[in-house]
Structures are given as C-alpha cells and as structure tokens.
C-alpha positions as CSV (number, residue, x, y, z in Angstrom):
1,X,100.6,194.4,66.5
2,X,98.9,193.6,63.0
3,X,95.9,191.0,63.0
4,X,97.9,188.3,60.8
5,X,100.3,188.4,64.3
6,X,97.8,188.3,66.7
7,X,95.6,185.3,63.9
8,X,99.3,183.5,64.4
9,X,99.9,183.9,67.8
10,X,96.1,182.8,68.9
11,X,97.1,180.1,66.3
12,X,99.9,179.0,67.6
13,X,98.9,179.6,71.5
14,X,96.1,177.2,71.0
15,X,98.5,174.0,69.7
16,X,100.7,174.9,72.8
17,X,97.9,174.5,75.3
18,X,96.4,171.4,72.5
19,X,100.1,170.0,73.1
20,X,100.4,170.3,76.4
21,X,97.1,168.2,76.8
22,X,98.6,165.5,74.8
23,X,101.8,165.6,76.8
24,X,99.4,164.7,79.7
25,X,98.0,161.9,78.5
26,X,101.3,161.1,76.7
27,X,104.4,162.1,77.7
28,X,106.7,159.2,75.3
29,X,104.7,161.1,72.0
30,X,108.0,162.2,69.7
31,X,105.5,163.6,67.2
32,X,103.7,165.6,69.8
33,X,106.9,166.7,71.9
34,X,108.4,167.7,68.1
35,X,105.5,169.5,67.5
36,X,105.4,171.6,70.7
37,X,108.9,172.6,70.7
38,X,108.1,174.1,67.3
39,X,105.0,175.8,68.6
40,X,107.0,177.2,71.6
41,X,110.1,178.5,69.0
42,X,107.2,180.0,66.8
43,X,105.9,182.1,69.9
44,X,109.3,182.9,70.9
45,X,109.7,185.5,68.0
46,X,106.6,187.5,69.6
47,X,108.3,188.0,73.2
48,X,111.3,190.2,74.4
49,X,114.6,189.4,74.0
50,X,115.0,188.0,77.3
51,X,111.7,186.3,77.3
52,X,112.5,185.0,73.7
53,X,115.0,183.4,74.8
54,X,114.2,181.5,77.7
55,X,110.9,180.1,75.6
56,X,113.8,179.1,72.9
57,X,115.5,176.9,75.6
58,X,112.0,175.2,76.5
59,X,111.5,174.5,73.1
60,X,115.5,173.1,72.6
61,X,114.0,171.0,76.2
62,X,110.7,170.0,74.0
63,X,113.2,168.8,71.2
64,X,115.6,167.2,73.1
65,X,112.9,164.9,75.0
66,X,111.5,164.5,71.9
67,X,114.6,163.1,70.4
68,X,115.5,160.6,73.7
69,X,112.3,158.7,72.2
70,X,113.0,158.6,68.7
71,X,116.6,159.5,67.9
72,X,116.2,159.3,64.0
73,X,113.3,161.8,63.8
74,X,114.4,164.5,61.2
75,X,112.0,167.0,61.5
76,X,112.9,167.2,65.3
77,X,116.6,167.1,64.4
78,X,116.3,170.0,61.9
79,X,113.7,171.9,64.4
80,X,116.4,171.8,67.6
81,X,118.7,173.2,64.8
82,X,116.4,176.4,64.4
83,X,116.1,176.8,67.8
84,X,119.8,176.7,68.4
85,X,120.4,178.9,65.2
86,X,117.7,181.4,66.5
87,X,118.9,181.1,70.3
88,X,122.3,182.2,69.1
89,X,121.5,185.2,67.1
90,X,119.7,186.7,70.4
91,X,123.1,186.3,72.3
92,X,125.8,189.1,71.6
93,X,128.6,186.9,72.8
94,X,130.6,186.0,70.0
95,X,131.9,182.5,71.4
96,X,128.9,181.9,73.2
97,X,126.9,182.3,70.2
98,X,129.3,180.2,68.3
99,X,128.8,177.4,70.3
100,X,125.0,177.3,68.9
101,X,125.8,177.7,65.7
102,X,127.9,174.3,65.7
103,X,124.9,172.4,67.9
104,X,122.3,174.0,64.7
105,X,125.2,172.4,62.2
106,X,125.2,169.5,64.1
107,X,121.5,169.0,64.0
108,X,121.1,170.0,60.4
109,X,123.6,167.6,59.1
110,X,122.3,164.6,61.2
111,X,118.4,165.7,59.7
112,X,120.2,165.5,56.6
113,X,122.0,162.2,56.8
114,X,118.1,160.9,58.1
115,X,115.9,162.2,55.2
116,X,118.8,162.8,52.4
117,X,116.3,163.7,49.8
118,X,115.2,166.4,52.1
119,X,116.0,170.1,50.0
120,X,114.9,172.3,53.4
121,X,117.4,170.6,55.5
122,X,120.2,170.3,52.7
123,X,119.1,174.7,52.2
124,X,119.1,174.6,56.1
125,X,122.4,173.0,56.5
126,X,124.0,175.5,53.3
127,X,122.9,178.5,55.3
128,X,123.9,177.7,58.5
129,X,127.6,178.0,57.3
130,X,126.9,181.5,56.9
131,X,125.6,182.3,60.2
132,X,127.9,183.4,62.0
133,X,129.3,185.7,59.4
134,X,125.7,187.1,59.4
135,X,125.2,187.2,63.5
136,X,129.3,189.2,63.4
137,X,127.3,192.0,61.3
138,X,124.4,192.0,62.9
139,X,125.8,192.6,66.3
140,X,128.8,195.0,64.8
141,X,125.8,197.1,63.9
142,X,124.9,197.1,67.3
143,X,121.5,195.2,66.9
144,X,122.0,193.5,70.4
145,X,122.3,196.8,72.3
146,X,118.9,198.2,70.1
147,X,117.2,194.8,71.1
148,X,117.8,194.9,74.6
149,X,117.5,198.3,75.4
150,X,121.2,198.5,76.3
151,X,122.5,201.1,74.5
152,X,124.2,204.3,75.7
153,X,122.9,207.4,76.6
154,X,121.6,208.8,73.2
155,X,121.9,212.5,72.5
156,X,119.9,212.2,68.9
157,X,116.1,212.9,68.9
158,X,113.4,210.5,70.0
159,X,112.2,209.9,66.6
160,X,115.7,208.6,65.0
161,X,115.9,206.6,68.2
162,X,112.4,205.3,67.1
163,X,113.1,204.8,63.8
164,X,116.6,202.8,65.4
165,X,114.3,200.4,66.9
166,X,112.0,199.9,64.2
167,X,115.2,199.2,62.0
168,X,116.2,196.9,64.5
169,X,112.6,195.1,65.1
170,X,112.4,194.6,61.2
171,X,115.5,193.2,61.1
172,X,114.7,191.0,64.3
173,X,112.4,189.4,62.3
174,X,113.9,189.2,59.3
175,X,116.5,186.8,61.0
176,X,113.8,184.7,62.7
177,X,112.1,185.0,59.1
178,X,113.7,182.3,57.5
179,X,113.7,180.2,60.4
180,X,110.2,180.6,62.2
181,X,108.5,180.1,58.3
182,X,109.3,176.8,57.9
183,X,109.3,175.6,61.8
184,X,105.6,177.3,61.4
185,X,104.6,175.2,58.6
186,X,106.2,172.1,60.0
187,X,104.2,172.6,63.6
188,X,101.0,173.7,61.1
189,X,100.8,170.4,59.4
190,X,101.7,168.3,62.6
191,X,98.9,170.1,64.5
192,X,96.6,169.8,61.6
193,X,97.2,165.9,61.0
194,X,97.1,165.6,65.1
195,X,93.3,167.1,64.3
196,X,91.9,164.5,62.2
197,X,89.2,162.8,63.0
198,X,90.1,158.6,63.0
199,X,88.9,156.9,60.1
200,X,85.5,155.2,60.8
201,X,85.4,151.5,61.7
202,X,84.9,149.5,58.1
C-alpha cells in the first residue's frame, strides 16, 4: 500500500470513528449521517470485494437514515447514488446489477431536480446512463472472476496471473475513481466545517 492510501485511509478512519461520536450524541444529524455514509463508501474501496461490499450497504443504510430526516438533502441524494453505482459494479449479475444502476439514476436525477445549478450531479446523472454499458465490459472481460478470486484453474504462469490481478486492481479503482473522488471531497469539506471551532460570543 502506498503512504497517500494509508494518509487517506487514517484520514478517512478517523471521521468514521469522529462520526460515530456525533451519531451518539445525535442520531437525527442529516449532515452528520450524510457525512458518514460517505466516509464508509470512501473506505469501501480499500477492502475485498466481499468486504467492500457489505461496508457499501452500511453506507446506502447511513444515506438512507440520513435522507428520512431531511428528504431534500442533495449531497445525500447524489452520495446514495455513488454508493448504488459503486455497489453495482462489484456484483457480476447482470440484472441484479441493473437494478442499482436505476436506484444511482434515481438518486442523481432527484439531487439534480434539488440543486439544479449543480454541474457534478448534472455530470453524475450524464454518466450514469453509461454504466451499465461500462459494468457489461467490464465483467465480459472477466474482472468479476479476477476480483474475487473466482476464476478457473489457470495453466499460465504465476507472473501473468499477477500481472491479471494488477490489471484488474487498477482497473478496480479506476471505476471507484470517478466516484470515491468526489464522495471524498464532499465527506472532506463536511468533516472539515464539522471541525470548526464556534464563533466567539460578540
């Protein structure tokens, strides 16, 4: 693991655990819940496959609840549409991946209709169109079996079987790329205005 990772992933780690706290003392904070779910879908690009996914779902959970308290909250909105997006690249099942595609669609276009002016979710909302065509490739080329270790018995060498995972890794995080950036800046800024000191009393 390169030290940028492991900067992010201490990063990261430390506004789960700082969200968590809040959630304590808070649980009705949509900002806060917003902000964790993106935390957790930030850290989910870090795990396993099957681990990625299952800390994807907490963070469509994190979303969700954050949503029940404020329904017109964009940034949540477009955030459960990157976990849903992300969640259905990691699942090899056409159909079943299908069916995320059209919840991330969903989501986009209603962060959209809140914040029109918003370019990222308009971009956001362009691109998930595309997905599936991109998540039909992806898995033609047999990046699910690479991902999850599935993949026949292999009579090539060990190092073209390495360089077949490191192909696949790359392109693992390519796909979360585009999505984890701007969740990560988006759960940055939250975390950072969450930080400030209160003004003093005047």
């Amino acid at each position: 693991m390169e030290q940028g990772d492991f900067d992010r992933i201490l990063f990261f780690e430390q506004a789960r655990k700082a969200a968590e706290a809040t959630y304590a003392k808070n649980p009705l904070d949509a900002d806060n819940l917003a902000r964790w779910g993106g935390v957790l879908l930030e850290l989910s690009q870090f795990q396993s496959v099957p681990d990625s996914k299952k800390m994807i779902q907490d963070a469509i959970s994190k979303l969700e609840e954050a949503l029940l308290v404020n329904p017109m909250k964009h940034d949540a909105l477009w955030c459960l549409g990157n976990a849903h997006t992300s969640y259905a690249f990691l699942t090899p099942d056409q159909d079943e991946a299908k069916v995320y595609f059209d919840k991330a669609a969903f989501n986009y276009q209603q962060a959209v209709d809140e914040d029109p002016g918003n370019d990222l979710y308009r971009k956001s909302l362009e691109v998930a169109a595309k997905a599936p065509e991109l998540h039909m490739e992806i898995h033609k080329h047999g990046f699910a079996q690479q991902t999850m270790g599935t993949g026949g018995p292999s009579t090539s060498s060990g190092s073209k079987t390495s360089s077949k995972k490191k192909k696949s890794s790359d392109l693992k995080y390519d796909i979360f790329g585009w999505i984890i950036l701007a969740v990560g800046i988006v759960a940055w800024v939250g975390f950072a205005k969450s930080q400030v000191p209160p003004p003093p009393p005047r």
